[in-house]
C-alpha positions as CSV (number, residue, x, y, z in Angstrom):
1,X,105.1,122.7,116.8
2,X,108.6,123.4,114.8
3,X,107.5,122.9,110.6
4,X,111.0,120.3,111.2
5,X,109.4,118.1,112.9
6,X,106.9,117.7,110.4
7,X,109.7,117.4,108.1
8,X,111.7,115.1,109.8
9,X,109.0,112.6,110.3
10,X,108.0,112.7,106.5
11,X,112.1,112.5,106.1
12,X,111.2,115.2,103.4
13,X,111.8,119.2,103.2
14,X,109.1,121.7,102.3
15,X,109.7,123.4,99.2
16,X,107.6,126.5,101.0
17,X,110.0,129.6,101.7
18,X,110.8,130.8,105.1
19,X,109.2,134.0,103.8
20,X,105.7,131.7,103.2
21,X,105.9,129.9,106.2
22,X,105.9,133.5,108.0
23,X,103.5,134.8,105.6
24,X,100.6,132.1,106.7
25,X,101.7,131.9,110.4
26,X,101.3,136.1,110.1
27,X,97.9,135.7,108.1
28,X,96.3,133.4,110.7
29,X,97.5,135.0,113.3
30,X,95.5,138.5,112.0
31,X,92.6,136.3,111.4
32,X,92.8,134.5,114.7
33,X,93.9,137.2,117.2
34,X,91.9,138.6,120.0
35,X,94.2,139.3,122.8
36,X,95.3,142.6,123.1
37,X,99.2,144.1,124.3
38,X,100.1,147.1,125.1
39,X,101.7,148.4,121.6
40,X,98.6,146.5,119.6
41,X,94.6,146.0,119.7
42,X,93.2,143.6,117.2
43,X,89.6,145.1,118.3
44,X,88.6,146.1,115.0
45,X,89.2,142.6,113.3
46,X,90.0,143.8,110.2
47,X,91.1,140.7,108.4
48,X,88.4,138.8,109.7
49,X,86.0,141.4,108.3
50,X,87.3,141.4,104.9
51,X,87.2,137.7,104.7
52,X,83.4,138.0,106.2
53,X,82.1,139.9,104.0
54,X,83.6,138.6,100.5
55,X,82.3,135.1,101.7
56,X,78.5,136.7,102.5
57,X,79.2,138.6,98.7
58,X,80.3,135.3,97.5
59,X,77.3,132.9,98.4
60,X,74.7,135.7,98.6
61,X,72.7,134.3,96.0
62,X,74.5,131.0,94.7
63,X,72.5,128.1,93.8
64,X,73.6,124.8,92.0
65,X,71.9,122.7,90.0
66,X,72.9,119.3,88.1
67,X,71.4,116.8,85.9
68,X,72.4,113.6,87.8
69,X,70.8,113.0,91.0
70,X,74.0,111.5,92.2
71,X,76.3,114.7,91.3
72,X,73.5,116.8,92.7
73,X,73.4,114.7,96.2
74,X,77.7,115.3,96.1
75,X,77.3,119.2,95.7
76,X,75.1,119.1,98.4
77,X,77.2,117.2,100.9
78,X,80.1,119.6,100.1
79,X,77.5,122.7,100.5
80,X,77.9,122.0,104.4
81,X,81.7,123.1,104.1
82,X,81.5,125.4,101.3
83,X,81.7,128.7,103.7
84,X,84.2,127.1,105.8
85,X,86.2,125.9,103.1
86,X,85.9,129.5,101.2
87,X,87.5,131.5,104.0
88,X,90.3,129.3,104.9
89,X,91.3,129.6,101.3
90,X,91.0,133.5,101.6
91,X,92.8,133.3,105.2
92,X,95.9,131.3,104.5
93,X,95.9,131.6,100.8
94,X,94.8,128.0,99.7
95,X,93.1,125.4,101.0
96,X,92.4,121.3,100.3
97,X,89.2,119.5,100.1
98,X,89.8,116.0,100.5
99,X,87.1,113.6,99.8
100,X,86.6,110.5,102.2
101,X,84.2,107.3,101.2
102,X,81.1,107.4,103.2
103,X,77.7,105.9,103.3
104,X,76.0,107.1,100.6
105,X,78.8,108.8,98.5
106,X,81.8,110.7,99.8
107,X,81.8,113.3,103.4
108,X,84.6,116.0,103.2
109,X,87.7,117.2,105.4
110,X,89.2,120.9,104.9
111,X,92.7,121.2,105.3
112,X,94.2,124.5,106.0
113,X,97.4,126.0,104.2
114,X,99.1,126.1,108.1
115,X,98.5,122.2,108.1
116,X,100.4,121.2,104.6
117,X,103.6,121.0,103.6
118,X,104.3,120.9,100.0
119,X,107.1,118.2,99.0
120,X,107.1,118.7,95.0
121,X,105.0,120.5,92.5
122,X,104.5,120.0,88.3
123,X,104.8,122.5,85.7
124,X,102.1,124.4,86.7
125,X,102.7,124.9,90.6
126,X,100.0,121.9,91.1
127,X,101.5,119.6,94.5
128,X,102.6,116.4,93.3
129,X,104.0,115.5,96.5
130,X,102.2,116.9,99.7
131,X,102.0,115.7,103.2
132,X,99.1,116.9,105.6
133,X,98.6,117.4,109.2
134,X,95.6,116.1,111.0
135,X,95.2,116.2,115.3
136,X,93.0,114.4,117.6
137,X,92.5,114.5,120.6
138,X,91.4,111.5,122.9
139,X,91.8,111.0,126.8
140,X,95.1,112.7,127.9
141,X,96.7,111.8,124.2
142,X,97.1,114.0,121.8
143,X,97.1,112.3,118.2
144,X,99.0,113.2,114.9
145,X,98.5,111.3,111.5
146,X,100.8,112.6,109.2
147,X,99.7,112.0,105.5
148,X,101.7,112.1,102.7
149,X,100.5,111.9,98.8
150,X,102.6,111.5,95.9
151,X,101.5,111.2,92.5
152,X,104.0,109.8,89.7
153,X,104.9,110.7,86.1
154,X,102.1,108.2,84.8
155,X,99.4,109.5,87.3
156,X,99.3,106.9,90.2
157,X,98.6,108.0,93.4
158,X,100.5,106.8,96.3
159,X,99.3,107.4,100.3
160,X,101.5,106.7,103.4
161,X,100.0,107.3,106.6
162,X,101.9,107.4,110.4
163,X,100.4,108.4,113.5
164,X,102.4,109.3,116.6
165,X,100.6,110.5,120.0
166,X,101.7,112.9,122.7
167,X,100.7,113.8,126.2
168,X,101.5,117.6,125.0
169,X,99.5,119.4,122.3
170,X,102.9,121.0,121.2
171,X,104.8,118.0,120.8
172,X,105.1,115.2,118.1
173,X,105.3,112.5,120.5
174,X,106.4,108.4,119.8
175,X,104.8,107.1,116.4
176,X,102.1,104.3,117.7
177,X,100.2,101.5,115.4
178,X,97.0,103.5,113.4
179,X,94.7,100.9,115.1
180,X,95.4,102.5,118.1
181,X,93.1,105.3,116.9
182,X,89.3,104.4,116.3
183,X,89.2,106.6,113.4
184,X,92.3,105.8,111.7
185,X,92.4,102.0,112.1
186,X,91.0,100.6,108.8
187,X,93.8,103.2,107.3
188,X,96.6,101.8,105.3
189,X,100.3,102.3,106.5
190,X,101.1,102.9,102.8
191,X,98.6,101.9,99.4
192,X,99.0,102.9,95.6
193,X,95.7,103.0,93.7
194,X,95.9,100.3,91.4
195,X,94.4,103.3,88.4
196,X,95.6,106.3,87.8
197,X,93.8,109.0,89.5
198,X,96.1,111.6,88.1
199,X,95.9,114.2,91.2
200,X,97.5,114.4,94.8
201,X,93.3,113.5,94.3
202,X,92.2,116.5,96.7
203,X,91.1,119.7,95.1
204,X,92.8,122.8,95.8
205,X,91.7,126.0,96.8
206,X,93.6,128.7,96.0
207,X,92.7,132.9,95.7
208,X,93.0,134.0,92.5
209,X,96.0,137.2,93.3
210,X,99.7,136.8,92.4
211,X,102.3,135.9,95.1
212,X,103.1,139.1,96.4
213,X,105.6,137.4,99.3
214,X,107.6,135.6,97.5
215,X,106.6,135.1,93.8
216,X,106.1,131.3,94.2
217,X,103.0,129.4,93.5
218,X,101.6,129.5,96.9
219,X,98.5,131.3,97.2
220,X,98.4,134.1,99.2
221,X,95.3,135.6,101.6
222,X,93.0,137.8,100.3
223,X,94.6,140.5,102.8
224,X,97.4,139.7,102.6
225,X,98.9,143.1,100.5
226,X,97.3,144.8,103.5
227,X,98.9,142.9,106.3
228,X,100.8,146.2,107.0
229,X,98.3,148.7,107.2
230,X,96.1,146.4,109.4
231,X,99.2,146.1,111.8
232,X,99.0,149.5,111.9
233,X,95.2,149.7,112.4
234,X,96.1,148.0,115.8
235,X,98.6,150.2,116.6
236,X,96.6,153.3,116.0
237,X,93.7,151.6,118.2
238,X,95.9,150.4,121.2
239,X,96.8,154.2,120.9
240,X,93.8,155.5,121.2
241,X,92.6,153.4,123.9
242,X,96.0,154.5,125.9
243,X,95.1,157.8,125.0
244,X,91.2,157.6,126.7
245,X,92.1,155.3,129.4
246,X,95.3,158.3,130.7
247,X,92.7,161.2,129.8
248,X,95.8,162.4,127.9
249,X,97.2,163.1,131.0
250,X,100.9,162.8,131.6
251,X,103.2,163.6,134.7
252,X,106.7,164.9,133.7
253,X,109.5,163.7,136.1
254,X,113.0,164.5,136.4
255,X,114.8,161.8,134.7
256,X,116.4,161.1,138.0
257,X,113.1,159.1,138.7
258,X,112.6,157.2,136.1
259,X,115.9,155.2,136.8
260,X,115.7,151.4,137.0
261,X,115.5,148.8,140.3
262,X,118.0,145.8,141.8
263,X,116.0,143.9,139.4
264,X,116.3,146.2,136.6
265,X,112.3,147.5,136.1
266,X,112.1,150.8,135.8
267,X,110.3,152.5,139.0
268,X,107.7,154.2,137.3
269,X,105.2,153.9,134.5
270,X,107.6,154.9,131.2
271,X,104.8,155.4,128.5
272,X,102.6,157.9,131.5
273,X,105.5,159.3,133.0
274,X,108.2,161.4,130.8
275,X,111.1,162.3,131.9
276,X,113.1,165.9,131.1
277,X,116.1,167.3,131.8
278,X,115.9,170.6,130.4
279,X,115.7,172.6,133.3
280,X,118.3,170.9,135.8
281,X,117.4,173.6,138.6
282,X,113.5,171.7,138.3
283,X,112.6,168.6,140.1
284,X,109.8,166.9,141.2
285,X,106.5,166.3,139.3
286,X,104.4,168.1,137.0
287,X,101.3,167.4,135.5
288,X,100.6,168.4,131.9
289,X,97.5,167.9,130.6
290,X,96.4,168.6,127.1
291,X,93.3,168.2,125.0
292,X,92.6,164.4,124.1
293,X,93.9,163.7,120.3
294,X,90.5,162.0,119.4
295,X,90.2,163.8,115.7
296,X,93.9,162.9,114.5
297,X,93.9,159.3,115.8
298,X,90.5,158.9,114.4
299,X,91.1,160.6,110.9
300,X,94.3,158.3,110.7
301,X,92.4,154.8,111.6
302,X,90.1,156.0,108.5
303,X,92.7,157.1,106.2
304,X,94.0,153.5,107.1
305,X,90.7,151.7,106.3
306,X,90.3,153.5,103.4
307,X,93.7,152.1,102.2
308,X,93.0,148.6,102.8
309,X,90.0,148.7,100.6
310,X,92.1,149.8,97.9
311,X,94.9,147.6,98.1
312,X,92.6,144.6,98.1
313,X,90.3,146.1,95.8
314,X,87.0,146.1,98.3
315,X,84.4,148.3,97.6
316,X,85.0,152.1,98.8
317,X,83.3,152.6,101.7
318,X,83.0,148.9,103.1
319,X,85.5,149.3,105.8
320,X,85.7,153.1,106.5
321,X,82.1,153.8,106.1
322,X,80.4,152.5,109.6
323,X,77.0,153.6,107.9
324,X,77.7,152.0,104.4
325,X,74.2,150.1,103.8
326,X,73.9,147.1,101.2
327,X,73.0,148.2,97.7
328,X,71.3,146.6,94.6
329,X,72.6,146.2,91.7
330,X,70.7,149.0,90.0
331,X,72.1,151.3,92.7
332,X,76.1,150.8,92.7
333,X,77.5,152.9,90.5
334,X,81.5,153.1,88.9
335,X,82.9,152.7,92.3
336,X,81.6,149.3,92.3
337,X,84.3,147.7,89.2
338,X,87.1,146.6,91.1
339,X,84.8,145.3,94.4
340,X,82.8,143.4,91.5
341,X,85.7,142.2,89.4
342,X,87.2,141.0,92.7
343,X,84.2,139.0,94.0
344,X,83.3,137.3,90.5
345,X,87.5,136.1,90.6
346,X,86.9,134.0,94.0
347,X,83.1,132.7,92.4
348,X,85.0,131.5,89.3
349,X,87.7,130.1,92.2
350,X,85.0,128.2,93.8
351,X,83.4,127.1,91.1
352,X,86.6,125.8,89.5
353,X,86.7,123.7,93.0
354,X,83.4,122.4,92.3
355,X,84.6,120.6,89.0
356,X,87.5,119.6,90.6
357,X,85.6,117.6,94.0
358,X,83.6,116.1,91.2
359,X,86.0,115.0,88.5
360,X,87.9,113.5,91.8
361,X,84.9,111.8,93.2
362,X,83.9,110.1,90.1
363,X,87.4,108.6,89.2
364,X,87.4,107.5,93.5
365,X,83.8,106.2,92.8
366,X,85.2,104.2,89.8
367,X,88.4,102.8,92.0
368,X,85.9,102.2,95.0
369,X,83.5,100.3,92.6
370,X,80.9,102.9,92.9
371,X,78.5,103.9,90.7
372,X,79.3,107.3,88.5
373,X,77.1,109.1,86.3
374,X,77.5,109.6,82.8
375,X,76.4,113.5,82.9
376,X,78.1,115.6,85.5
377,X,77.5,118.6,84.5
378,X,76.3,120.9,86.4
379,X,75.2,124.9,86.3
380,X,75.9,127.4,89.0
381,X,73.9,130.6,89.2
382,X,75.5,133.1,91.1
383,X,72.0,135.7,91.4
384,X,72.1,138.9,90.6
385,X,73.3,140.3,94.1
386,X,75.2,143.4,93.9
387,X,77.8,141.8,91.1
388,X,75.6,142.6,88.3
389,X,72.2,142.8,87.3
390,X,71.2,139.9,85.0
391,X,68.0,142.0,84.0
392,X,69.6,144.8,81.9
393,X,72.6,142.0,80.8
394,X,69.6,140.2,79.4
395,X,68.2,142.8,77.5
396,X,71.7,143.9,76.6
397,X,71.8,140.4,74.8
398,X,67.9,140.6,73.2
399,X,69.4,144.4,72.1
400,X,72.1,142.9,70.4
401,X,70.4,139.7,69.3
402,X,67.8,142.4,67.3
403,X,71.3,144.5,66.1
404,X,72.6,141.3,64.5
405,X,75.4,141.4,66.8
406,X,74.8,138.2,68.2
407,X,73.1,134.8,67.6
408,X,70.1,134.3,69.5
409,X,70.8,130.6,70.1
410,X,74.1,131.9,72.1
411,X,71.7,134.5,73.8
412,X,69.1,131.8,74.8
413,X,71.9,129.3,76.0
414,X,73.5,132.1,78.5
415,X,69.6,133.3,79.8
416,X,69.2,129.5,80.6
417,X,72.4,128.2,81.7
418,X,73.2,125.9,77.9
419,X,76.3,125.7,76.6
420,X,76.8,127.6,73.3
421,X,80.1,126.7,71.9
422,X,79.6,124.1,69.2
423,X,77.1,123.9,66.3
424,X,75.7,121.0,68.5
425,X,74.9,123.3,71.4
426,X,73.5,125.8,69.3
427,X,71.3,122.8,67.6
428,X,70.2,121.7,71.4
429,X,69.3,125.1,72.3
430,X,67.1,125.5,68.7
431,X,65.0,121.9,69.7
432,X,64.7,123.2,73.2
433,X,63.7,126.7,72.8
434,X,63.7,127.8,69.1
435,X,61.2,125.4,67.4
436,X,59.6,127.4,65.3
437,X,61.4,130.8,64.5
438,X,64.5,132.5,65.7
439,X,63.3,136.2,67.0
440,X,63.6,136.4,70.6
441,X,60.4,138.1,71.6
C-alpha cells in the first residue's frame, strides 16, 4: 500500500526521505526475499545471516536480574519479544516496543520501521509525533487501525486512533466504527493522558551506526552499508547457477536468428544463444563449449563475503569461512576488536531499551493506578561469550587494585554488578563486602 495513503488518512506528511523510505523497503526486502529471477538468487541469505548471528552473539549469555519482583516479572514478559524485537531493529534500522495494560502488568506489541511514519521529531531526533500501522485480518476483511501519538511541549501525550477495513489486503478501504473490531473496541477515538508521560511513551529501538542514506536520524540496518555487495552476491549466484544448469555450453547463431516475433519475443533463448556476425559467409549453428568458470565465480562470491564482513565490521571469517567454528574467549585473538566492539554497541542498544520499557511502564502504571516499585533497578550480565573474558578482566582489576591503580570498592562493585560512582556506593559496597579490611584477596 502507497506510504500516501497512510498520509492522507493521518492528514499528515512523513518527515522520512524518499531515499529512507527506499532504504527500508530495500532492507526488508533483502531480509525477506526467497524467490529467485533470472538476473538474481537470494539463496545465500546474506542479510538474514548477519542479522542471525549478531542476535545469537547478542543474547548468548544474557541474564537479567532486578530487585523488585514487579520489575523482574516486566523484564520477563518482554523476554518473550526480546529476539524478535532485536532483529527488526537490526533489519529496518529501528524498531518500537509499545506497552499495552494486561492482567497482571503490561504484554508487548513490536512495531517495525516499515509500519511508522514519523510526523515530528525534538532536538535529539526522538519522534514527537508518530503514527503507526497495525492489520488484522478477520473473515474476508481486512482491518487497518491507524495510530497516531503526539507529545506536546509540556510532555502530554495525546492518542488518536481510526480503523478502516477492506476486502483487499492492499487497499485502505472505508474507515468503520473501532467497535466493529473485537480487539480495538474499548479503544478511544482520541484521549490525552491527564499526566505527563513525557514520551511518544513507546521505547525505541534503534542500531547504534550513523545514517549512511541520508544523514537523518533514522536508524539504519545493520547491513545496510553492504546492501550493494549483497545484491551482488545474488547476482554472482544466479550466475553460477546459469552457468551449471547450461554446462557452460552455448550455441552461437547467426544474428539473422535471433530476430524478434509478430509479438515482439525474440525466437530463441538470448542469454544461451549468441549471436555473431563476424563471418557473413557462416550460417547456421555452432556449439562452443568451454570449461565451466567454477573457480572465478567462486573466488568472487568470497572476495564478496569477505567484504561484507568488513564493511559491517563482523568477525573475519563469519561469512566467507563455511568451516569457521565458534570460539572462546581465550581463543579469539586481534581479529576479534571490531566483531566485539560491534556486538557490545547493540547490548548497550538493548539494554538502553530495557530502561526505557521500564521507566515507561512505571509512569503508565502510575496513570493506570497501578502499583510501581520504588527500586527499579536492575543488572544485566551479558556472560563472558566470545566478547570478552570476565576472568582475566577480573584479575586485571585485583592486578590493579594491588598496583594502587584503582580502589578496590570500584573493583568489588563491577565483579558484583554495584554501582561505584558516589562515596555512597563506595560506602554500600564496604558494608556489603569490605567489613573488615580493604585487600581483595
Amino acid at each position: 500500500m502507497s506510504i500516501y495513503d497512510y498520509e492522507s488518512s493521518f492528514e499528515s506528511a512523513d518527515t522520512t526521505t524518499k531515499a529512507m523510505r527506499n532504504a527500508v523497503e530495500d532492507w526488508f526486502s533483502l531480509y525477506y526475499q526467497l524467490s529467485a529471477t533470472e538476473a538474481s538468487d537470494p539463496c545465500q541469505r546474506i542479510a538474514y545471516t548477519v542479522v542471525n548471528k549478531i542476535v545469537k552473539t547478542v543474547f548468548g549469555e544474557y541474564k537479567v536480574s532486578a530487585i523488585s519482583p514487579v520489575v523482574a516479572a516486566l523484564i520477563a514478559r518482554l523476554d518473550k519479544k526480546r529476539k524478535e524485537a532485536l532483529q527488526l531493529a537490526l533489519v529496518g534500522g529501528e524498531c518500537y516496543i509499545k506497552p499495552c495494560p494486561a492482567e497482571g502488568g503490561f504484554s508487548f506489541t513490536l512495531i517495525p520501521r516499515n509500519n511508522v511514519l514519523i510526523f515530528g521529531r525534538d532536538a535529539e531526533g526522538a519522534p514527537v509525533d508518530m503514527g503507526t500501522v497495525e492489520k488484522t485480518v478477520r473473515g474476508k476483511y481486512y482491518y487497518t487501525l491507524l495510530e497516531r501519538r503526539s507529545v506536546d511541549e509540556k510532555g502530554y501525550l495525546t492518542i488518536e486512533n481510526r480503523l478502516f477495513r477492506s476486502t483487499a489486503s492492499d487497499k485502505l478501504g472505508n474507515q468503520v466504527s473501532l467497535s466493529e473490531h473485537p480487539e480495538y473496541g474499548a479503544l478511544a477515538v482520541r484521549y490525552r493522558y491527564p499526566e505527563p508521560v513525557g514520551s511518544v511513551g513507546l521505547a525505541r529501538i534503534k542500531t547504534p551506526m550513523l545514517n549512511c542514506v541520508d544523514g537523518s536520524a533514522d536508524g539504519v540496518a545493520v547491513f545496510a552499508p553492504a546492501a550493494g555487495l549483497i545484491r551482488n552476491i545474488d547476482r554472482n549466484e544466479a550466475q553460477l547457477n546459469g552457468e551449471f544448469s547450461r554446462g557452460e555450453s552455448r550455441i552461437i547463431a547467426s544474428s539473422d536468428l535471433l530476430g524478434r516475433n509478430s509479438q515482439g519475443s525474440r525466437d530463441l533463448t538470448d542469454h544461451l544463444f549468441v549471436g555473431l556476425d563476424e563471418d557473413p559467409e557462416q550460417v547456421g549453428i555452432t556449439v562452443f563449449s568451454p570449461e565451466l568458470r567454477e573457480k572465478s565465480f567462486l573466488a568472487r562470491k568470497h572476495e564478496y563475503l569477505r567484504n561484507v564482513e568488513s564493511i559491517i565490521g563482523l568477525r573475519r571469517g563469519m561469512l566467507s569461512d563455511a568451516n569457521i567454528e565458534e570460539r572462546t574467549a581465550t581463543e579469539i585473538a586481534s581479529s576479534a576488536g571490531d566483531y566485539n566492539l560491534t556486538v557490545m554497541d547493540f547490548q548497550e542498544m538493548w539494554e538502553n531499551a530495557l530502561r526505557q520499557v521500564v521507566d515507561i511502564c512505571c509512569v503508565l502504571a502510575r496513570l493506570y493506578r497501578l502499583d510501581v516499585p520504588k527500586d527499579l533497578t536492575f543488572s544485566v550480565d551479558w556472560g563472558n561469550g566470545i566478547l570478552y573474558d570476565e576472568g582475566a578482566t577480573w584479575e586485571a582489576y585485583k592486578q590493579m587494585v594491588t598496583s594502587g591503580l584503582l580502589k578496590p570498592e570500584v573493583a568489588l562493585g563491577w565483579r558484583f554488578n554495584m554501582p561505584a560512582e558516589t562515596e555512597a556506593d563506595l560506602a554500600a559496597i564496604r558494608k556489603r563486602y569490605m567489613p573488615e579490611q580493604t585487600q581483595i584477596n
